[in-house]
PAMITI-794744 format. One record per residue (C-alpha): residue in one letter; x, y, z. Coordinates in nm, 4 decimals, padded with zeros to 6 digits. Layout:
<recs>
{rec a, {X, Y, Z}},
...
</recs>
This chain:
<recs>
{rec x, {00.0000, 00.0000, 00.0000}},
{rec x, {00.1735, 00.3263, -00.0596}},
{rec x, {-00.1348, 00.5786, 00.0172}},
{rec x, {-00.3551, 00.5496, 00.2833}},
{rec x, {-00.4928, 00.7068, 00.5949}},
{rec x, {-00.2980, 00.7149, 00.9221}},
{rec x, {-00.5515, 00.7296, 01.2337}},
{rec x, {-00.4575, 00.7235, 01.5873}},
{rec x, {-00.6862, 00.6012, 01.8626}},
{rec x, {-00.5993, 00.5193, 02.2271}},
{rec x, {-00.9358, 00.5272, 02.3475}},
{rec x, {-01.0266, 00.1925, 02.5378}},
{rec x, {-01.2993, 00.1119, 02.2738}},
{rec x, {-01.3199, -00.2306, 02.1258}},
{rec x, {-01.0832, -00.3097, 01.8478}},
{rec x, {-01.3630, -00.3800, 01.5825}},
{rec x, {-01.5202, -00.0868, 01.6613}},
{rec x, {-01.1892, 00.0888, 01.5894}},
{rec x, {-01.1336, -00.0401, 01.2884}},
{rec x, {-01.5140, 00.0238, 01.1932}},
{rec x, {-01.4324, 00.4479, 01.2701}},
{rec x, {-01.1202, 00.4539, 01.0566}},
{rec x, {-01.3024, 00.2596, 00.7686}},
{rec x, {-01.5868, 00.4769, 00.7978}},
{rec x, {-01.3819, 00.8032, 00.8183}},
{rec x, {-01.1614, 00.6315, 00.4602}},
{rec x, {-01.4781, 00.6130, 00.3121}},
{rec x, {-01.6044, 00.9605, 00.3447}},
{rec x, {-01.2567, 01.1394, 00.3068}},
{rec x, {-01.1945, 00.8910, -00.0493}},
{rec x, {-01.5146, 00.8028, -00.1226}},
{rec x, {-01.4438, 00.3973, -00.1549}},
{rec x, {-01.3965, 00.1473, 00.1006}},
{rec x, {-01.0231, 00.0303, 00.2249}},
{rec x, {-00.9419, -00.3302, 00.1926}},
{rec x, {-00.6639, -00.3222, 00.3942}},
{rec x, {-00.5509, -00.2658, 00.7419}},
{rec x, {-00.2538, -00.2330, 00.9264}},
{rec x, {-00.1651, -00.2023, 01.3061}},
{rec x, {00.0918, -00.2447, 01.5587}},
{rec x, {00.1257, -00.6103, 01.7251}},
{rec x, {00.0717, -00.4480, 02.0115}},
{rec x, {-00.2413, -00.3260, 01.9572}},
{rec x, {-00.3670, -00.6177, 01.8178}},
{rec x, {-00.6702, -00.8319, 02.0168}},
{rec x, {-00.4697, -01.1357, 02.1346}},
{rec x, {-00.2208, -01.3328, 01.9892}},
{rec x, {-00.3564, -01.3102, 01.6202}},
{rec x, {-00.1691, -01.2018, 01.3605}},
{rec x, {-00.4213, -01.1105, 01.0566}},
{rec x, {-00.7696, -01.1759, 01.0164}},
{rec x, {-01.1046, -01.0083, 00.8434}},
{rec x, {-01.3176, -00.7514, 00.9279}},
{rec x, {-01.6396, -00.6812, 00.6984}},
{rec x, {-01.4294, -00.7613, 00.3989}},
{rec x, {-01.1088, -00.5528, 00.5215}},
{rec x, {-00.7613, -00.7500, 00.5871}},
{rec x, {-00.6571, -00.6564, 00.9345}},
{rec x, {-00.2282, -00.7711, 00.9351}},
{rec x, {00.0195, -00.6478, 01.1810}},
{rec x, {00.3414, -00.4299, 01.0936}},
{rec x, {00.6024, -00.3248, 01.3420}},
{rec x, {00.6270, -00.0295, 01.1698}},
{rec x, {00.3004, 00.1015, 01.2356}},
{rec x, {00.3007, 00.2771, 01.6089}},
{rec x, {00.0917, 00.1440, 01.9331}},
{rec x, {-00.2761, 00.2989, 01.8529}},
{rec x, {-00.2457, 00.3762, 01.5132}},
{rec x, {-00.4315, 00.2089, 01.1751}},
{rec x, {-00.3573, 00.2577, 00.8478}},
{rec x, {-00.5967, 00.2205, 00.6053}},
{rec x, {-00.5828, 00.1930, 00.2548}},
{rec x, {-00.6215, -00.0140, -00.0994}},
{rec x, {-00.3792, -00.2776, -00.1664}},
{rec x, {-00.3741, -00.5012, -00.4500}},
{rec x, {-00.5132, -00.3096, -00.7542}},
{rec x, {-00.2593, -00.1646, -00.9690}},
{rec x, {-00.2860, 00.1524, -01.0758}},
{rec x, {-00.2692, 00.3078, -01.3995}},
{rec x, {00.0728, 00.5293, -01.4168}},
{rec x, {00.2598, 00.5666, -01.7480}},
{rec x, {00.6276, 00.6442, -01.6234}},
{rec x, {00.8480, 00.7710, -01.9169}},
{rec x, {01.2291, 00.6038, -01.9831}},
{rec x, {01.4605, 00.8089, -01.9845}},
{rec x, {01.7147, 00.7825, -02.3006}},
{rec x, {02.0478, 00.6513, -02.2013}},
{rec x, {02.3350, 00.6951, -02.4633}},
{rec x, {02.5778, 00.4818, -02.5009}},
{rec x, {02.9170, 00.5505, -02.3180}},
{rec x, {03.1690, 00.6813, -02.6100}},
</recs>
């Protein structure tokens, strides 16, 4: 995922419930629904590692901080033409 939207929340509100805020708040800032979530181990319910929520693919990442989820769209590929630049050849 290389766009997405950070959220922090340390409240003591249930994890799904969480997750449903963020989704909710993706939806209205982008106007499509995330299928991906990520989150510190740490703030993870238990000992699991990744699981689904309403069709969004909570995983873990030690990069993202305690109380934060990123949200996002991973797996579509997006449209970008990238020009080459011409290389000569060395003389």
């Amino acid at each position: 995922m290389e766009i997405g939207l950070l959220w922090y929340d340390d409240t003591q509100v249930e994890f799904a419930a969480k997750v449903q805020q963020v989704v909710q708040r993706y939806e209205e800032k982008f106007g499509k629904a995330p299928n991906r979530c990520y989150v510190n181990p740490a703030s993870m319910p238990g000992e699991v590692k990744k699981f689904s929520l309403n069709g969004i693919r909570i995983l873990t990442s030690p990069t993202i901080l305690p109380d934060h989820f990123w949200v996002g769209v991973e797996g579509r590929k997006r449209n970008v033409t990238r020009e080459t630049p011409e290389v000569s050849e060395p003389s």
